[in-house]
C-alpha positions, 0 to 999 in steps of 0.5 A: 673388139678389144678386151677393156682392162679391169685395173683400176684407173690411176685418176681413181687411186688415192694418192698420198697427199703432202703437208699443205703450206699456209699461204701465210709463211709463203709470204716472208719467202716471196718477200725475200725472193723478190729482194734477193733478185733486185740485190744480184741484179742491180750490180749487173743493171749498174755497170750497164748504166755507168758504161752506158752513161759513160759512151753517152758522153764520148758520143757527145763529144766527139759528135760521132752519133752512130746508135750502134757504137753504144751496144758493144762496150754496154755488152762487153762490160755487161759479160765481164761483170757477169763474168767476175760476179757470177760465182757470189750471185750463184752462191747468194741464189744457192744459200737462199734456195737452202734456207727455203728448201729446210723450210719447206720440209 
């Protein structure tokens, strides 16, 4: 048989706690949050839409109604807009996770 430890358990020590955060400053954050991810997201969803509207009505026209022709140019102008707004849409996610980390502590 094995020799059982006498230190003590790590479950038992006291740990140190931190601050606790009212549950009613979270709320202004969370607010903030669900705005800033429908402001970065909605030039994305609009260029998809546009294109999409826009191949609608080439298909439309030209009769041709293949379900796969549509996917391409919505993925392609998908990539670029994500291409071309990725540095503002890091810098809009940044700034806000600035201001509720200094908030935090």
């Amino acid at each position: 048989m094995t020799a059982r430890s006498t230190a003590p358990r790590t479950a038992l020590r006291k740990r140190p706690t931190s601050p606790v955060i009212p549950a009613a400053s979270l709320i202004e954050p969370a607010r903030q949050a669900l705005a800033l991810a429908t402001l970065v997201s909605l030039p994305i969803v609009g260029v998809a839409a546009v294109v999409g509207l826009f191949i609608a009505a080439v298909q439309a026209a030209s009769q041709i109604q293949d379900p796969t022709i549509a996917h391409l140019p919505r993925i392609l102008a998908v990539a670029g807009a994500l291409v071309v707004l990725g540095p503002w849409i890091g810098v809009q996610i940044a700034t806000f996770a600035e201001r509720v980390f200094t908030l935090v502590r």
